[in-house]
C-alpha positions as CSV (number, residue, x, y, z in Angstrom):
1,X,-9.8,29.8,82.3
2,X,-8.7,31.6,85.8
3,X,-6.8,28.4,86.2
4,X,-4.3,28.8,83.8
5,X,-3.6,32.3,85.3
6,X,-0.9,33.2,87.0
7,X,-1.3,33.2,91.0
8,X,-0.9,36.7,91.4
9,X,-3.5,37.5,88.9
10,X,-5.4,35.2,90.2
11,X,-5.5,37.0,93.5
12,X,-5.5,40.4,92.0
13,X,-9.0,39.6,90.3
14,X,-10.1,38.5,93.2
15,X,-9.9,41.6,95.0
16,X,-12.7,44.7,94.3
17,X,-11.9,46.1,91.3
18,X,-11.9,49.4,93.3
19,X,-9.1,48.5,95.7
20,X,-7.2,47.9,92.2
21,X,-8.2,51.3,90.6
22,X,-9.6,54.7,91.1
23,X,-10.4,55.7,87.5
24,X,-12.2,54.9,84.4
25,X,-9.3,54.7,82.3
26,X,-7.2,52.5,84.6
27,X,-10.0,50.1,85.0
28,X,-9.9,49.6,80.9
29,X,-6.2,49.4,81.1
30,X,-6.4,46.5,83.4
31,X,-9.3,45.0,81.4
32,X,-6.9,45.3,78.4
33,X,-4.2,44.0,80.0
34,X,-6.7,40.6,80.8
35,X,-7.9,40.0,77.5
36,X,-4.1,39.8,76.6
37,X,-3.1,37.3,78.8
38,X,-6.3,35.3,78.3
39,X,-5.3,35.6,74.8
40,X,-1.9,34.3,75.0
41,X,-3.1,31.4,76.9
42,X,-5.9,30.5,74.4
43,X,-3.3,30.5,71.9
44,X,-0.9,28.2,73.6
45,X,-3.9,26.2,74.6
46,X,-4.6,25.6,71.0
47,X,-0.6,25.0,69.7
48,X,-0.9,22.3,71.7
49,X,-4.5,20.5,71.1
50,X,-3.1,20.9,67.2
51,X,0.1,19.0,68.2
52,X,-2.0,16.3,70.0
53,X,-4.2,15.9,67.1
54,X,-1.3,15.5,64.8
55,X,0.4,13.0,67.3
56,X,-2.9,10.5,67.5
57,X,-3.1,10.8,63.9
58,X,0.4,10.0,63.2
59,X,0.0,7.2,65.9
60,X,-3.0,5.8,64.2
61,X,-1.6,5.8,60.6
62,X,-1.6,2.2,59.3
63,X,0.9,1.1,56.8
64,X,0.0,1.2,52.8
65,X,-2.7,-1.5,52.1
66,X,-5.5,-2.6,50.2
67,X,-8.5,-0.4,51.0
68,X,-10.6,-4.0,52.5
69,X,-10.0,-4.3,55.8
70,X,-8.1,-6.9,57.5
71,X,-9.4,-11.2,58.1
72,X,-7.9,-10.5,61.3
73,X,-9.2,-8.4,63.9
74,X,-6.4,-5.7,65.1
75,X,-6.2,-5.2,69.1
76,X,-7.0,-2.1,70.3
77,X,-5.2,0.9,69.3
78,X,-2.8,2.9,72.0
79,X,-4.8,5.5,73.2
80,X,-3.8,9.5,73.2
81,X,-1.9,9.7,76.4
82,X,0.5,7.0,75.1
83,X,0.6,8.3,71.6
84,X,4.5,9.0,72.1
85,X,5.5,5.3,74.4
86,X,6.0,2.5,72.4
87,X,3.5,0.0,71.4
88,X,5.4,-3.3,72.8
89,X,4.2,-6.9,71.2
90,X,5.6,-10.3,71.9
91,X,4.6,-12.9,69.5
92,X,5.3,-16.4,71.4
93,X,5.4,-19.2,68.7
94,X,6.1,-23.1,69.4
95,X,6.6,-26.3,67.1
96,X,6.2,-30.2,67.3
97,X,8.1,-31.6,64.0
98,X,7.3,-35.2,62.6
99,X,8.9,-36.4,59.5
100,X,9.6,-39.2,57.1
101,X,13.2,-38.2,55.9
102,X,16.0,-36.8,58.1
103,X,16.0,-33.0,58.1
104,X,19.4,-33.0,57.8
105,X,19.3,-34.4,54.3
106,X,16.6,-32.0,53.5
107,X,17.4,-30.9,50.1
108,X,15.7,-28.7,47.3
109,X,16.7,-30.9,43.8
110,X,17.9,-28.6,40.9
111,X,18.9,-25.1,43.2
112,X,21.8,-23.6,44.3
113,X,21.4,-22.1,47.4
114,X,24.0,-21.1,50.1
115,X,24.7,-23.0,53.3
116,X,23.3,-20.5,54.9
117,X,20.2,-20.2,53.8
118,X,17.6,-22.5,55.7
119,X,15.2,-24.7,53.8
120,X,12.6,-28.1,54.6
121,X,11.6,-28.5,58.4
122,X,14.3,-27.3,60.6
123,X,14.2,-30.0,63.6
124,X,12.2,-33.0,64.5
125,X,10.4,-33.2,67.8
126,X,9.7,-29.9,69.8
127,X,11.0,-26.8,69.1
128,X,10.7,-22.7,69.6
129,X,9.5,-21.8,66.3
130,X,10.4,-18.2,65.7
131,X,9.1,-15.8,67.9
132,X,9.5,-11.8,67.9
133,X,9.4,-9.5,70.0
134,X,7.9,-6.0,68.3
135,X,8.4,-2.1,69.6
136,X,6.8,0.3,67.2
137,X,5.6,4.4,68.2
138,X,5.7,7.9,67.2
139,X,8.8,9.8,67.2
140,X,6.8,12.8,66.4
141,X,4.0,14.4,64.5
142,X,6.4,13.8,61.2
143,X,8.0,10.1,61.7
144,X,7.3,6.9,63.3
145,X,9.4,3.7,63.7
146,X,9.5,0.2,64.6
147,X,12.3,-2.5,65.1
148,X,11.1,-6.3,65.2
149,X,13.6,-8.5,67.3
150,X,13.2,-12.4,66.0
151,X,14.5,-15.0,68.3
152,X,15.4,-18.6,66.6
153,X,14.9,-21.8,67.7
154,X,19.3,-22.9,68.0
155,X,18.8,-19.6,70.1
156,X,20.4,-17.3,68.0
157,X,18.6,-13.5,68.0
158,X,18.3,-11.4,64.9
159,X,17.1,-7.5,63.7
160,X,14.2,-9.0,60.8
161,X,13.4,-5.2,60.7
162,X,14.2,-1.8,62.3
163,X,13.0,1.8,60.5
164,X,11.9,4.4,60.4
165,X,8.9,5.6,58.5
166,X,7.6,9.1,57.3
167,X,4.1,9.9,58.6
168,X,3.1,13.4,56.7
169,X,4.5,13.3,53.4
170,X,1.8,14.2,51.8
171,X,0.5,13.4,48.2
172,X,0.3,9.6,48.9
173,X,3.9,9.1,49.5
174,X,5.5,7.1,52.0
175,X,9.1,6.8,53.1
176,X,10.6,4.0,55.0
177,X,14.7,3.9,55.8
178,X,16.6,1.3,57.7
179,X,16.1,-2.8,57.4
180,X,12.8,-3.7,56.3
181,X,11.2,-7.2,54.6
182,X,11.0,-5.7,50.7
183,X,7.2,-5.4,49.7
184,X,7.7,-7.3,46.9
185,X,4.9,-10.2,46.2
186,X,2.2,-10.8,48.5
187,X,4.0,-13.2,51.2
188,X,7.5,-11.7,51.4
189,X,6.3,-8.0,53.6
190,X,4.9,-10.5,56.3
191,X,6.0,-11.9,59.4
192,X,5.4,-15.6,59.7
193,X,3.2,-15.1,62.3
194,X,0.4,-14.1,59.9
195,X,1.4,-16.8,57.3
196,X,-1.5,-19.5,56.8
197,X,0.6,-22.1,57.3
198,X,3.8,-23.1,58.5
199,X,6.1,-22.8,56.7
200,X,6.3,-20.6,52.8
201,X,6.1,-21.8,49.8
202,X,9.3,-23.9,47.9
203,X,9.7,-21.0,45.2
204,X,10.2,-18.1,48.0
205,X,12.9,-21.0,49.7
206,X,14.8,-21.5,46.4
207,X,14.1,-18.1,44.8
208,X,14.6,-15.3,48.3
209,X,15.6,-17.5,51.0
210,X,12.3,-17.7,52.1
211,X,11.7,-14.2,52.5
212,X,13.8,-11.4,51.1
213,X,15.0,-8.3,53.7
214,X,17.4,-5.6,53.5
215,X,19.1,-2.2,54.4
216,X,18.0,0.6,52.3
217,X,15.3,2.9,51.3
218,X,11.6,2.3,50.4
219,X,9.1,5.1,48.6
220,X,5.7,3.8,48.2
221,X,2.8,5.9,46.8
222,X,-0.5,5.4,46.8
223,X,-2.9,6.6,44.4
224,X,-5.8,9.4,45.3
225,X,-8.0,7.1,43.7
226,X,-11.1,4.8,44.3
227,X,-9.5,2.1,42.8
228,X,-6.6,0.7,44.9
229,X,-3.1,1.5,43.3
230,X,0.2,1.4,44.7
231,X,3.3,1.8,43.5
232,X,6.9,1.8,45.2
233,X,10.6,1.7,44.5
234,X,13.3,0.4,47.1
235,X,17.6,0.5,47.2
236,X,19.5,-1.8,49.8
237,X,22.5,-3.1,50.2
238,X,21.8,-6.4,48.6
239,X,23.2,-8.2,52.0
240,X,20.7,-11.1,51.7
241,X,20.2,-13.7,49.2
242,X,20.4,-13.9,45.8
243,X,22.5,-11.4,46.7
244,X,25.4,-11.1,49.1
245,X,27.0,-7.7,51.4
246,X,30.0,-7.0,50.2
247,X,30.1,-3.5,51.5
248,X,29.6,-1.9,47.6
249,X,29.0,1.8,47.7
250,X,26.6,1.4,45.4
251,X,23.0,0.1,45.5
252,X,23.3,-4.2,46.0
253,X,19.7,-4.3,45.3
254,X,16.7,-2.5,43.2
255,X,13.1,-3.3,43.4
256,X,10.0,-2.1,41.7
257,X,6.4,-2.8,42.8
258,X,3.2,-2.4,41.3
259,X,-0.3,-3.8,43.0
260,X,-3.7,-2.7,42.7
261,X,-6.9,-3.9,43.5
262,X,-10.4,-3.2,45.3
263,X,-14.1,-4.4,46.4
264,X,-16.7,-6.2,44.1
265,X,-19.7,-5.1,45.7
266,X,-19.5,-5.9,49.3
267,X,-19.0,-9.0,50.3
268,X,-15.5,-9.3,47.5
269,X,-12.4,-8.1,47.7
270,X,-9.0,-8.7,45.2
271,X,-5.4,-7.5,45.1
272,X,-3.0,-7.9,42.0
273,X,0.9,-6.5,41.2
274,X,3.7,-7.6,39.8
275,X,7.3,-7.2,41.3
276,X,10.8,-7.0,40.3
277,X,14.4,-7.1,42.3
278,X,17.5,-7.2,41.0
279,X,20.0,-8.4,43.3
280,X,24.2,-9.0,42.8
281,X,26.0,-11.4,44.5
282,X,30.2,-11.7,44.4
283,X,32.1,-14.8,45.3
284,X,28.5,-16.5,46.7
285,X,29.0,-19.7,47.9
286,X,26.4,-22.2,46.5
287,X,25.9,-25.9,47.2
288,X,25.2,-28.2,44.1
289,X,25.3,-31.6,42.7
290,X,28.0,-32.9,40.3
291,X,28.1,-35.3,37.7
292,X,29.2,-38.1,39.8
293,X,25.9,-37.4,42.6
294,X,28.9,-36.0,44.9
295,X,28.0,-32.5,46.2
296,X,30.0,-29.5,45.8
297,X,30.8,-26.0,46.8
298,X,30.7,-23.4,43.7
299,X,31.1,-19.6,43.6
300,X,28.5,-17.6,41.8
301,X,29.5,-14.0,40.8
302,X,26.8,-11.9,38.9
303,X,23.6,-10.3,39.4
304,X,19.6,-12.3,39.7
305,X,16.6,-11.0,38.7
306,X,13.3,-12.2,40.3
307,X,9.8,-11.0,38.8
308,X,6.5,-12.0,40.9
309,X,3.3,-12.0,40.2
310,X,0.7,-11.8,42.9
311,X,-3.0,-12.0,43.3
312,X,-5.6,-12.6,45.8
313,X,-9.3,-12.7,46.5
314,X,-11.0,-12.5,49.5
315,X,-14.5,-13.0,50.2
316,X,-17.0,-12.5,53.6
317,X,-20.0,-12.1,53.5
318,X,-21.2,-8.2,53.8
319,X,-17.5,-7.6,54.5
320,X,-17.9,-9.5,58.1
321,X,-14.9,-12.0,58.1
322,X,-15.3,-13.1,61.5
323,X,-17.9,-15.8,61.2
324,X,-17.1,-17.3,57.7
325,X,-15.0,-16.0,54.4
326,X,-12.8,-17.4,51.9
327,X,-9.5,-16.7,50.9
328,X,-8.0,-17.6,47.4
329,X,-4.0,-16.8,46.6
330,X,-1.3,-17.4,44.3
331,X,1.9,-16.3,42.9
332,X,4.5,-17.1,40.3
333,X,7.8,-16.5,40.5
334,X,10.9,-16.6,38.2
335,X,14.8,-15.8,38.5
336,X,17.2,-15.5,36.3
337,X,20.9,-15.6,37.2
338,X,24.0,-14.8,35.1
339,X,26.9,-14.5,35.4
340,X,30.3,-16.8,36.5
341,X,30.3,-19.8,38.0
342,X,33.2,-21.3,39.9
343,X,32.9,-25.0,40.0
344,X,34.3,-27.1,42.7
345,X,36.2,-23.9,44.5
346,X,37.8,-26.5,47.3
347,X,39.2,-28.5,44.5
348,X,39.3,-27.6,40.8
349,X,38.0,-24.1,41.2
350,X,37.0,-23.7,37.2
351,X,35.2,-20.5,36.2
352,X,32.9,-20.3,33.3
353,X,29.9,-18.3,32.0
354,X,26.8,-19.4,33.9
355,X,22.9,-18.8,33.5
356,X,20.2,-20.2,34.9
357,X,16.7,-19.4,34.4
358,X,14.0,-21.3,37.4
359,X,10.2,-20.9,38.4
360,X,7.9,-21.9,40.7
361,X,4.5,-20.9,41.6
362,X,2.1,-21.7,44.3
363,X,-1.4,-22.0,45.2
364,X,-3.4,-21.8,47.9
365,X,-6.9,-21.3,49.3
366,X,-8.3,-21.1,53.2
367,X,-11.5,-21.5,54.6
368,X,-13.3,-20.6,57.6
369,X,-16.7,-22.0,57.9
370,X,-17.5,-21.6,61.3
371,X,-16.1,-19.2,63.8
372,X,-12.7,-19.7,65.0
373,X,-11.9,-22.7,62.7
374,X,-10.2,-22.4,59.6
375,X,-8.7,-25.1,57.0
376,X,-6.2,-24.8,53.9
377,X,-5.2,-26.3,50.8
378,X,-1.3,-25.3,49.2
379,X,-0.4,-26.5,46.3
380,X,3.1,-25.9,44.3
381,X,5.8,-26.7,41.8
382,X,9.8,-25.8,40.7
383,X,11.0,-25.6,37.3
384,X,14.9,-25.7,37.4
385,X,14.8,-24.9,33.9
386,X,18.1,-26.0,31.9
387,X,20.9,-24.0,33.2
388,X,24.0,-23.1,30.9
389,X,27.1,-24.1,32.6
390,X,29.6,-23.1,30.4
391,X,32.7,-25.0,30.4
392,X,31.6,-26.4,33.6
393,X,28.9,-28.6,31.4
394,X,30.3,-32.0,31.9
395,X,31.2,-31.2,36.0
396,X,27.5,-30.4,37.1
397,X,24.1,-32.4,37.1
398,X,21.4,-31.7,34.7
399,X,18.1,-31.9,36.3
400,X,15.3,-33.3,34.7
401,X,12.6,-33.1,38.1
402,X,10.4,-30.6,39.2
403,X,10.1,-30.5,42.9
404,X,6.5,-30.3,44.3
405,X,4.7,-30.2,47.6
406,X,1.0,-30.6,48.8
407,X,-0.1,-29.3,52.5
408,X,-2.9,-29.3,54.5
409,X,-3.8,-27.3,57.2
410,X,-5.9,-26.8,60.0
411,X,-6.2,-24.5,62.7
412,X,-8.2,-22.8,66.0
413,X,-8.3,-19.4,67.0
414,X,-10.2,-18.7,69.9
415,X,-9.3,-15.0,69.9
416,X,-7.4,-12.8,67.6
417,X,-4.3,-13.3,70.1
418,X,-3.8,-16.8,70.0
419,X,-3.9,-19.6,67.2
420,X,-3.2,-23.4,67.1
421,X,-2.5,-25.3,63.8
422,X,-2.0,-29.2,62.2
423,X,-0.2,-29.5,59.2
424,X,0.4,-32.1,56.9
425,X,2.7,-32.1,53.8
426,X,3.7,-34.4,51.2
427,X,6.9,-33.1,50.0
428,X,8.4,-34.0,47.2
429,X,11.6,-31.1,46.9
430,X,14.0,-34.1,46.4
431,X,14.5,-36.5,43.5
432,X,15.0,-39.4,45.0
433,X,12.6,-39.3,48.7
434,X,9.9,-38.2,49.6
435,X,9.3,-37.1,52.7
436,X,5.8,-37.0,55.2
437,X,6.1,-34.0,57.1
438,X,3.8,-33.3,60.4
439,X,3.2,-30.1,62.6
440,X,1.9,-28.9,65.8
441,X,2.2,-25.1,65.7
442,X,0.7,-22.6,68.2
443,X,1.4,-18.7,68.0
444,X,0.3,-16.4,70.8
445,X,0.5,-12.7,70.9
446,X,1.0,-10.5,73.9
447,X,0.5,-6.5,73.6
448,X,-0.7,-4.4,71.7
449,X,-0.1,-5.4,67.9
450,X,-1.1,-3.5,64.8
451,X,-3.4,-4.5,62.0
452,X,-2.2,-7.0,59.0
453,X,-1.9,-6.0,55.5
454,X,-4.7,-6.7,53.3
């Protein structure tokens, strides 16, 4: 303790106490006067071990999930002394692309879907696949944020996500603000890095874009409960598809979620929910088919509701994943969008009432018999439904197909940091081709990197 005194103290108490006084009474005085400072610094000493505490626990707060933990082993948590620098993470992901049918045609059969929204294989040959680049730390005891920078293969670099998050709300509750992937489903929260398999599933392509994000707010609570239940709320700005940024003051977007789940003993574990989001879209420019086969550029103006339900089982045996376990998921989808629909707006630009209710769903299981090796079945299927085109009836296709897809995969992970994969599809997203669709993927990641979701 005589270290954290000041010098001249320090040197006082070293001297005889009788060089320092001649009487009883000054000799308590000084005593007094040391128990105060020792005192003082006790007290300080203790403000800060409290902040410490709270900053390691802040640092060391996962975000919501299931109570099982993870199939893939986190790396190793920032220690104390870096509780406040940021945790930095590059995920390196490549791609060799083989297929039957020019990517170029690649077309989903039945769904509007902007120009700019990316679906099928993106190239042939070799290719960066998307790879991200991740910074994520305290700010203090009270909030932590992260951003995740994705870099595309033609190049281009985009913010997937940047937030902040609260860290001592209290009462279960958790609030995120800025751009975030909406927790909606099972696949939609997660980076394609952790996706079993290349690419996601045709509903999430014709029904999100493949994966829904936006600017806004998100309050999650979790229940104080021993059986797993979550329940959140989130407003954006509705920038991304089905919906479009048309700087609204309102709310573009809503979204409700509801999951729950928990163990079976101790070698099962299972998570359910259902999801809405209600997204509006103004002016939206869609490609679709016309009566003649010819394709054309409408305008849909309205709002789209999505509902998805989620579920997934996990097994290992004891609850130790890393020599063999199971994995069993699926989810069904369905959107509804109404509205007006402008047909043809480069030529006859006609607007009439639209609606169009579409599905799809998914299936897919993974297994890892032996350590490091794992191998996956997906299974799925589109409904395009019978839209209502109005007065636009006679201008635009009605489809009688439901586009489908079977995929196999493969892969080899000699660590928790890196992972090669084979995939094979047959897709069958287009009415008139099919197209054989092969896949080299490997995905490393360098830094520190935080635990997956459940």
């Amino acid at each position: 303790m005589n270290a954290l005194l000041p010098a001249g103290l320090a040197l006082a108490l070293a001297a005889p106490l009788g060089a320092l006084a001649d009487t009883t009474s000054d000799v308590q005085a000084l005593r007094q006067e040391i128990e105060a400072i020792r005192a003082e610094y006790e007290a300080r000493l203790q403000a800060l071990e409290k902040r410490l505490q709270a900053a390691e626990a802040a640092a060391a707060t996962p975000a919501p999930s299931a109570p099982s933990p993870p199939a893939v082993v986190a790396a190793p948590s920032v220690g104390a002394t870096n509780a406040f620098n940021p945790a930095i993470a590059l995920i390196l992901s490549g791609l060799y692309t083989r297929t039957s049918q020019d990517p170029a045609r690649y077309v989903i059969t039945g769904v509007q879907l902007p120009g700019s929204v990316s679906v099928g294989p993106a190239t042939r040959g070799f290719s960066l696949s998307e790879s991200e680049l991740t910074l994520a730390a305290s700010v203090d005891p009270w909030f932590r944020g992260a951003a995740n920078i994705a870099i595309a293969p033609d190049n281009t670099i985009s913010v997937e996500e940047a937030y902040i998050q609260t860290t001592q709300l209290g009462h279960g509750l958790s609030l995120k603000a800025g751009r975030f992937f909406s927790g909606i489903g099972y696949l939609n929260p997660q980076h394609a890095h952790t996706w079993d398999f290349v690419d996601n599933p045709l509903a999430y392509q014709a029904f999100l874009g493949t994966q829904y994000g936006d600017d806004g707010l998100q309050l999650i609570w979790i229940a104080p409960t021993e059986q797993y239940i979550e329940l959140g709320a989130e407003l954006g700005r509705g920038r991304s598809f089905p919906g479009t940024d048309t700087g609204r003051n309102g709310p573009g977007m809503v979204a409700l979620i509801a999951h729950t789940g928990g163990d079976v003993g101790d070698s099962n574990s299972w998570r359910g929910g259902v999801s809405m989001l209600d997204a509006k879209a103004d002016d939206q420019s869609v490609v679709a088919t016309n009566s003649a086969g010819a394709a054309v550029t409408n305008a849909f103006s309205g709002s789209t509701r999505v509902w998805v339900a989620d579920a997934i089982w996990k097994w290992a045996p004891h609850g130790n994943a890393v020599y063999t376990n199971f994995k069993l998921q699926a989810e069904y989808l369905r959107s509804t969008r109404s509205g007006t629909l402008a047909y043809d707006v480069a030529g006859v630009n006609r607007a009439a009432a639209y609606r169009a209710v579409q599905s799809g769903w998914y299936l897919q299981s993974v297994y890892q018999p032996i350590r490091y090796w794992r191998v996956g079945l997906r299974t799925e299927q589109l409904d395009p439904g019978t839209p209502d085109y109005g007065l636009n009836t006679g201008s635009l296709q009605r489809i009688d197909y439901r586009p489908h897809k079977n995929s196999l995969m493969i892969d080899y992970s000699p660590s928790e940091f890196s992972r090669v994969r084979l995939q094979f599809a047959h897709d069958s997203a287009h009415e008139n081709f099919q197209d054989n669709q092969f896949f080299v993927q490997y995905q490393m990641s360098l830094g520190a990197h935080g635990a997956h979701t459940f």
